[in-house]
C-alpha positions as CSV (number, residue, x, y, z in Angstrom):
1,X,-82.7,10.6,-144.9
2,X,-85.4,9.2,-142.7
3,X,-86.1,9.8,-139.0
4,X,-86.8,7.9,-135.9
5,X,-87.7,8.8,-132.2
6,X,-84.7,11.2,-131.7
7,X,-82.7,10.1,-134.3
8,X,-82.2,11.0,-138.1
9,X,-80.2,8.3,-140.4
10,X,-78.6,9.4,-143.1
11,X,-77.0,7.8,-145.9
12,X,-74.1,8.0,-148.1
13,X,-71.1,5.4,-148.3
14,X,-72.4,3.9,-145.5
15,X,-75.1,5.8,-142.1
16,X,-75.0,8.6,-139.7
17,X,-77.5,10.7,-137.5
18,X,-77.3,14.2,-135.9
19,X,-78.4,15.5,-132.4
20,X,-79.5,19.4,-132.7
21,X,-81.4,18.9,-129.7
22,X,-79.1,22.4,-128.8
23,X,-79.2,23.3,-132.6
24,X,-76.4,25.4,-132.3
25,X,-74.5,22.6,-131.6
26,X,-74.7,19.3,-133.5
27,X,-72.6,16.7,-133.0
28,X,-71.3,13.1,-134.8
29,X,-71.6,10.6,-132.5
30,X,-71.5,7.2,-134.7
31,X,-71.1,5.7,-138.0
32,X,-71.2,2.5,-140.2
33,X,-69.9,1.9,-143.3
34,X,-72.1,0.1,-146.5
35,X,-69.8,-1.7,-148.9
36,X,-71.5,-0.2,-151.8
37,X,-72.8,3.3,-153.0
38,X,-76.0,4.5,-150.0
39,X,-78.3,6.0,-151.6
40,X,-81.6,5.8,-149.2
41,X,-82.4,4.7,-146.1
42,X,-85.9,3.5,-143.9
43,X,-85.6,3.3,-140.2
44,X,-88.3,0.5,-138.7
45,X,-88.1,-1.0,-135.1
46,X,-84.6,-0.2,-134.8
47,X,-82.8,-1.0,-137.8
48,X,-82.1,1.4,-140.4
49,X,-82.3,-0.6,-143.9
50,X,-80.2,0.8,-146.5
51,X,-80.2,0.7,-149.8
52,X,-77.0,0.2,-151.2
53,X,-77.5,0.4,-155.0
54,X,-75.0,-2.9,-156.4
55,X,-74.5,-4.2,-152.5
56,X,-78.1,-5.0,-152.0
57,X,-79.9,-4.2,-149.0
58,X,-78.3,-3.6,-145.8
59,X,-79.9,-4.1,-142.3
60,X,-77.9,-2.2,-139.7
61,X,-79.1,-2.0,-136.2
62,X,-79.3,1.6,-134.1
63,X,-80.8,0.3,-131.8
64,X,-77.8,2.5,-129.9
65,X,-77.2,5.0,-132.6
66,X,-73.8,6.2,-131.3
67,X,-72.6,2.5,-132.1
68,X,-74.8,1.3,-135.2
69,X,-74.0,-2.4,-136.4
70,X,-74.7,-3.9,-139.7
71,X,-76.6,-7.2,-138.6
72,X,-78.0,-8.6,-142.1
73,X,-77.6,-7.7,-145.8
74,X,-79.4,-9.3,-148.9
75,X,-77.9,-8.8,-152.4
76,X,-80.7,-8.0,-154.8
77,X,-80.4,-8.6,-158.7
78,X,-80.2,-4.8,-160.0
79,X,-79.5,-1.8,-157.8
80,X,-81.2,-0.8,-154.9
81,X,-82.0,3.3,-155.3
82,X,-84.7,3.5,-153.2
83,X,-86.3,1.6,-150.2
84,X,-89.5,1.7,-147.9
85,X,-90.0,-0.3,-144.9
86,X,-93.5,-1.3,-143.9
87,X,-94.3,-3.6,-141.0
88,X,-92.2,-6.6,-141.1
89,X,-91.0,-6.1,-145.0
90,X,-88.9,-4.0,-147.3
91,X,-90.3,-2.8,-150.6
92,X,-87.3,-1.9,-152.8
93,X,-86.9,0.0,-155.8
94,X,-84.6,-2.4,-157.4
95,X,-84.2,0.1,-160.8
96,X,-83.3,-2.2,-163.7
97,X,-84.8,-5.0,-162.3
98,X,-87.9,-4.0,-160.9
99,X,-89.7,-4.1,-157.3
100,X,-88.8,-6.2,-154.6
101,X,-90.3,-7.6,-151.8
102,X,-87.9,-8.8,-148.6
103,X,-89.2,-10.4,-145.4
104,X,-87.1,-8.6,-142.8
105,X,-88.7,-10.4,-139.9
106,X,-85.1,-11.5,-139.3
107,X,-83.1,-9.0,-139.9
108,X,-79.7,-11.4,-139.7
109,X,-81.2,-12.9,-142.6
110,X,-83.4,-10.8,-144.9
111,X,-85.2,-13.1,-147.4
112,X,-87.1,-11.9,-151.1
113,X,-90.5,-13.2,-151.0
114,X,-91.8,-11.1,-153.9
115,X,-90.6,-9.1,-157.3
116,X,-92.9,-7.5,-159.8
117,X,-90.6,-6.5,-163.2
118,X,-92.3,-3.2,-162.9
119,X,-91.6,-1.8,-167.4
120,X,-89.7,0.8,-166.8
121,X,-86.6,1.6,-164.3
122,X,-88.2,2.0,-160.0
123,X,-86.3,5.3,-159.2
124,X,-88.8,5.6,-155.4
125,X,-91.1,3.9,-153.6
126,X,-93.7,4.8,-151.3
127,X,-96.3,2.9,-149.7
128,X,-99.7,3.5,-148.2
129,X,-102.6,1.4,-147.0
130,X,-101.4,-1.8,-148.5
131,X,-100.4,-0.3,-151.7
132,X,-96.7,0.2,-153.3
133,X,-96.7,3.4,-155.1
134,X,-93.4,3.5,-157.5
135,X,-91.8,6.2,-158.9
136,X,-91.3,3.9,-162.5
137,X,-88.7,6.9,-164.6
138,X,-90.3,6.7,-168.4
139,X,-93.5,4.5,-167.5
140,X,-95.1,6.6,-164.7
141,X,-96.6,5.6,-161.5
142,X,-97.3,2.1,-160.6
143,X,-99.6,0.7,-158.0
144,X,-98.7,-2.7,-156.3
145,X,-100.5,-4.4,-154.2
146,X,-98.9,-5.5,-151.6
147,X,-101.6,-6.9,-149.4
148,X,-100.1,-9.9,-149.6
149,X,-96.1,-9.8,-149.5
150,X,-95.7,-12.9,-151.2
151,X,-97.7,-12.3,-154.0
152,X,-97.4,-8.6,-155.5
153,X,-99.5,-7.6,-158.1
154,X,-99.7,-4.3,-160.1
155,X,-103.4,-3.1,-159.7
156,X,-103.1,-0.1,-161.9
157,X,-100.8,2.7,-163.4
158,X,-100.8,6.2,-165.3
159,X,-98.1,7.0,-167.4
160,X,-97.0,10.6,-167.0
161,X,-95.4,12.1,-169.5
162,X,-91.9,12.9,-168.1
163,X,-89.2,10.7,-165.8
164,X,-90.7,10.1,-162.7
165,X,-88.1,10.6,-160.2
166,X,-89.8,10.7,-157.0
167,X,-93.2,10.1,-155.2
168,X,-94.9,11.2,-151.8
169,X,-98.1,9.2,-150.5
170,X,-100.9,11.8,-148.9
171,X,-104.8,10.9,-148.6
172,X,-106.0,10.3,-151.7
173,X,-103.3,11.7,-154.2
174,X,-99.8,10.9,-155.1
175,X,-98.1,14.2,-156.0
176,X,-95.3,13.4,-158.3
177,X,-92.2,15.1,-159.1
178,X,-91.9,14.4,-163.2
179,X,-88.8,16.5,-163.5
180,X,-89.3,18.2,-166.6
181,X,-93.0,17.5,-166.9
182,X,-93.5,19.4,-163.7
183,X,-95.8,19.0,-160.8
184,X,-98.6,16.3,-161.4
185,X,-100.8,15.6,-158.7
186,X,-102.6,11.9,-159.2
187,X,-105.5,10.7,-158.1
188,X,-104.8,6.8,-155.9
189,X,-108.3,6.8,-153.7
190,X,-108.9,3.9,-156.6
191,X,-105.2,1.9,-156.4
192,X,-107.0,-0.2,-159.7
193,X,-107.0,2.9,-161.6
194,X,-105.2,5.5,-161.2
195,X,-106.5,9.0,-163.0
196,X,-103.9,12.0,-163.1
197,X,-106.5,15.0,-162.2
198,X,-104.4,17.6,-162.5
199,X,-100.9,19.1,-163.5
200,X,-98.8,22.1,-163.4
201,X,-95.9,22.5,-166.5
202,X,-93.3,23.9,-164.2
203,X,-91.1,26.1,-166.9
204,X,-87.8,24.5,-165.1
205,X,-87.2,20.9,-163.9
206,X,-89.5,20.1,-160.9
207,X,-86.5,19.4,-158.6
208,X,-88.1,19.8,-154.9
209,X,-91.7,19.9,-153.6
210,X,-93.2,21.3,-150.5
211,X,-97.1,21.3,-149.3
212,X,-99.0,23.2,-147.3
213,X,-101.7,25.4,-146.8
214,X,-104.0,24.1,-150.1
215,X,-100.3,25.6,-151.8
216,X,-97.5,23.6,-153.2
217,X,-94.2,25.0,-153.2
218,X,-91.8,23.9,-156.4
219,X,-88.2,24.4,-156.5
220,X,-88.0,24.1,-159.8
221,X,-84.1,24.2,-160.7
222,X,-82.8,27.7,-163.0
223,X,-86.9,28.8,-162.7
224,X,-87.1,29.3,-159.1
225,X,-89.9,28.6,-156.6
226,X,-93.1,28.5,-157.6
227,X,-96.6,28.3,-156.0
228,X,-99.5,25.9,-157.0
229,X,-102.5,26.6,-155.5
230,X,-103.5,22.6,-154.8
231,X,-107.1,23.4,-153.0
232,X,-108.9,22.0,-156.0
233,X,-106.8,18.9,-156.9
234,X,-107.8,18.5,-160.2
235,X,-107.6,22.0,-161.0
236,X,-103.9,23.4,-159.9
237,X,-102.9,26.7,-160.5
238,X,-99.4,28.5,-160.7
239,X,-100.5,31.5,-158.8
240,X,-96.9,33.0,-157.8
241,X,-93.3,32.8,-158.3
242,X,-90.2,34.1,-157.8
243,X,-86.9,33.9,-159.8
244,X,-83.8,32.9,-157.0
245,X,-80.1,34.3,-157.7
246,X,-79.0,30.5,-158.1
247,X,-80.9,27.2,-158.8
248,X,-83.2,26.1,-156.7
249,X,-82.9,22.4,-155.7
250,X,-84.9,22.0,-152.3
251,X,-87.8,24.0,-150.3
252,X,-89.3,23.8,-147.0
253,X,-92.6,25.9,-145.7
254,X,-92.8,27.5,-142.2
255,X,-94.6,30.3,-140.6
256,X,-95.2,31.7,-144.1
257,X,-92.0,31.8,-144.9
258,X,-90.7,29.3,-147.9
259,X,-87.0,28.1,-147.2
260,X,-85.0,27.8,-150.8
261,X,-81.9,25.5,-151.1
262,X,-81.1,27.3,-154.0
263,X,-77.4,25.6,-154.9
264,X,-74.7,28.9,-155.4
265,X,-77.5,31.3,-154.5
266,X,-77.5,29.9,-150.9
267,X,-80.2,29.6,-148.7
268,X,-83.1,32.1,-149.3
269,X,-86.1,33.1,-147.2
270,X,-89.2,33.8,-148.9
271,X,-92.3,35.4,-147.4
272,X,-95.1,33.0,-148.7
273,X,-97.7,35.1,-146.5
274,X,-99.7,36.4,-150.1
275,X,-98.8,33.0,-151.8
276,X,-99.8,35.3,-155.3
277,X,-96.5,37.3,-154.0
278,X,-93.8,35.8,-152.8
279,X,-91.1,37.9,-151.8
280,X,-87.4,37.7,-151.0
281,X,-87.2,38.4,-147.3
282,X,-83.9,37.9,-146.5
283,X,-81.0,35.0,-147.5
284,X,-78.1,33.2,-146.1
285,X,-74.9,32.9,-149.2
286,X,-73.3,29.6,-147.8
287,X,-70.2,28.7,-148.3
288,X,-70.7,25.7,-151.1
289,X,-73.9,24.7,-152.7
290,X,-77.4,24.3,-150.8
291,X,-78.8,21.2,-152.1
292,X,-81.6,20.5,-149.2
293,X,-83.5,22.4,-146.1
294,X,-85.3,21.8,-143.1
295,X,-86.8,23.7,-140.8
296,X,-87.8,23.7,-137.3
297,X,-88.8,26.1,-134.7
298,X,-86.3,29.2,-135.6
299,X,-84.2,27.2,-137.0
300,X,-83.1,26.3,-140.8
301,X,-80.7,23.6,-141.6
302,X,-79.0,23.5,-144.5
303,X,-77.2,20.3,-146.2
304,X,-74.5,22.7,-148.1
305,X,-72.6,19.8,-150.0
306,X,-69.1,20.1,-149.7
307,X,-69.8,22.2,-146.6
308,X,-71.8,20.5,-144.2
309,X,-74.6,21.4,-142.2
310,X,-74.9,24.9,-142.0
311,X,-77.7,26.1,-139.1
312,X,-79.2,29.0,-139.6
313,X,-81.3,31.1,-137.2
314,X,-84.4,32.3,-139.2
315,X,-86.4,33.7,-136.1
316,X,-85.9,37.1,-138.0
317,X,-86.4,36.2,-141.8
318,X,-85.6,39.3,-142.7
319,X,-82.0,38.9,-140.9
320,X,-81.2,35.2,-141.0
321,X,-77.8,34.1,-139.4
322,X,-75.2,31.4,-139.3
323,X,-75.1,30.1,-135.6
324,X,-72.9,26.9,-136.2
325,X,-72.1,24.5,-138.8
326,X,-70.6,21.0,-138.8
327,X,-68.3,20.1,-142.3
328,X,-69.1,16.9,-142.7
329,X,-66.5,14.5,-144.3
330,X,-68.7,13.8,-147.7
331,X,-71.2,15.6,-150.0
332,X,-74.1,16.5,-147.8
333,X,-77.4,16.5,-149.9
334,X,-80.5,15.9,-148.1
335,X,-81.6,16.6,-144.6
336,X,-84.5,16.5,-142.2
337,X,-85.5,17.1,-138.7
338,X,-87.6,15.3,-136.4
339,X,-87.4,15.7,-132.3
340,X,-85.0,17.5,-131.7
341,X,-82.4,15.7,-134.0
342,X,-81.2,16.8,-137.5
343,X,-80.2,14.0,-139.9
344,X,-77.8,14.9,-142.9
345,X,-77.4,12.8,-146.0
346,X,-73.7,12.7,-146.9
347,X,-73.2,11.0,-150.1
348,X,-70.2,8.8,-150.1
349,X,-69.6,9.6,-145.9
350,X,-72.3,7.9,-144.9
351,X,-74.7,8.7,-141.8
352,X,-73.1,10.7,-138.9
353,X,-74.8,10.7,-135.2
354,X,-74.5,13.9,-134.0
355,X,-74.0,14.0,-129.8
356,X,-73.4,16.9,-127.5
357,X,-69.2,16.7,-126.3
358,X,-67.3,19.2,-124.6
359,X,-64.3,18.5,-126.2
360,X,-63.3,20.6,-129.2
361,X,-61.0,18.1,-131.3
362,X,-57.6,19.5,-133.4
363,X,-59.2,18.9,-136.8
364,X,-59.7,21.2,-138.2
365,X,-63.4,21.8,-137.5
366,X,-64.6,25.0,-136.8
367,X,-68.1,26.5,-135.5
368,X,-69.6,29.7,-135.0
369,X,-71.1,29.8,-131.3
370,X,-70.7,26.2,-130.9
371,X,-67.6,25.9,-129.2
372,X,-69.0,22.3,-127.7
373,X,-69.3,20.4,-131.2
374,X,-66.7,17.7,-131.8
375,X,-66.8,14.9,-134.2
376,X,-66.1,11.1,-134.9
377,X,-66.0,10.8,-139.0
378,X,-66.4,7.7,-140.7
């Protein structure tokens, strides 16, 4: 998933966005279809670039999101699982085949300009202040310079001691999600060497990571959530945690309240107030398996797989409530909100763009006070 303006793009077999600017009511407005498996997406100056594991990269302009149109595409050497987009280039995690560099200047004509064969298999990228931070599975994190496009260079690494899957950029630390190695929180103010300075053994698989407050939040799979106290970097501290009905694959943080995507157990509301005590406050069982949550305002939105978005109103935790839902054509997995738009990752169904219609269409889609819903599905 990533977001622009009003506008999230979301990725599966091909991209989609959702308007929730009523969030009762979302609606699919427009789609595109990838040739190839989506896996991720970066939105930059109007086109969403997609990464479309053995199809390449694929530039797509949304420019008009209700009527997105695939402009340029480039076929890299491995497969594309990951991709960040950073002023006029593309930095992809090209997995067996390492890092890749594309000049998308053009974006008819996206051109490689750069490739570091990083040793082990790029799962994420994320970069930050000239620097390329990849996510490298069984070698760790890798620093790239990427000063100059042309000419990447590793600068430094730190070999973790589990698969790292995923990596976030923030100040001067990396926080890393090393699946089962936990939560370790790295040290990048020198890109030339890079010190892990602190790590929490999660007793589950780090699946999901939220920050805020000096507190990370963990959903950390058949272990629950737990809390890491992060004020003192090098010194983290499990300092709470609580053991959810189901699995916990995602977590957002609001108003003291932790949101659990916790697969069969639904979503769960957890009052984060005395981060030492976290405490059930109230849940949500949807119908299939909450993968991912956002939240915004009193809103929670849920990407329930095989169900959809499911939006739940969270402005009593202690009573949340299904206002509407959209089931969405695919898998949904991963969401996010950003201005008033919520942007759904639908596996193999691609991105929807959701837009406010008064029609109500004959297929079988449903809502709960959201009579004004209708979709176009890809």
């Amino acid at each position: 998933v990533s977001v622009a303006g009003s506008y999230a793009f979301v990725v599966g077999s091909g991209l989609c966005a959702i308007d929730v600017s009523n969030p009762s009511a979302p609606v699919v407005g427009g789609s595109v279809e990838n040739p190839g498996i989506t896996l991720d997406v970066a939105v930059w100056g109007g086109y969403a670039y997609v990464a479309g594991y053995v199809e390449g990269l694929g530039v797509i302009d949304v420019s008009t999101p209700s009527a997105p149109t695939v402009v340029g595409s480039i076929d890299t050497p491995g497969e594309v699982l990951d991709v960040a987009v950073s002023g006029n280039f593309a930095f992809i995690a090209d997995h067996l085949e390492g890092f890749r560099v594309i000049d998308v200047s053009n974006p008819a004509f996206p051109a490689e300009v750069g490739f570091v064969d990083t040793p082990g298999y790029p799962y994420a990228v994320a970069v930050s202040g000239g620097y390329a931070y990849v996510a490298d599975w069984n070698e760790g994190l890798r620093a790239i310079d990427v000063s100059t496009p042309s000419a990447p260079m590793e600068a430094g690494f730190v070999d973790t001691p589990g698969s790292a899957a995923d990596v976030a950029a923030s100040g001067a630390y990396a926080y890393l999600a090393d699946y089962d190695e936990g939560l370790r929180v790295i040290d990048v103010s020198n890109p030339t060497a890079l010190v892990e300075v602190g790590f929490v053994d999660t007793p589950g698989y780090a699946n999901g990571v939220a920050v805020s407050g000096g507190y990370a939040y963990v959903a950390d799979r058949l272990s629950g959530l737990r809390v890491i106290d992060v004020n003192t970097p090098s010194s983290p501290v499990e300092v709470g945690y609580i053991d959810t009905s189901g699995s916990a694959y995602g977590v957002a943080v609001s108003g003291g309240y932790a949101y659990v995507a916790d697969s069969s157990g639904g979503l769960r509301v957890i009052d984060v107030s005395t981060p030492s005590m976290p405490a059930e406050a109230g849940f949500v069982d949807t119908p299939d398996e909450a993968w991912e949550v956002a939240v915004s305002g009193s809103y929670a939105y849920v990407a329930d797989h095989y169900s959809g978005l499911r939006v739940i109103d969270v402005s009593t935790p202690s009573a949340p409530v299904e206002v509407g839902f959209f089931d969405t054509a695919g898998a949904a997995q991963g969401v996010a909100v950003s201005d008033g738009h919520v942007y759904l990752g639908d596996r193999n169904a691609g991105l929807a763009v959701f837009l406010e219609c008064g029609l109500l269409f004959s297929d079988g889609f449903e809502s709960g006070d959201t009579s004004a819903w209708s979709a176009t599905v890809p």
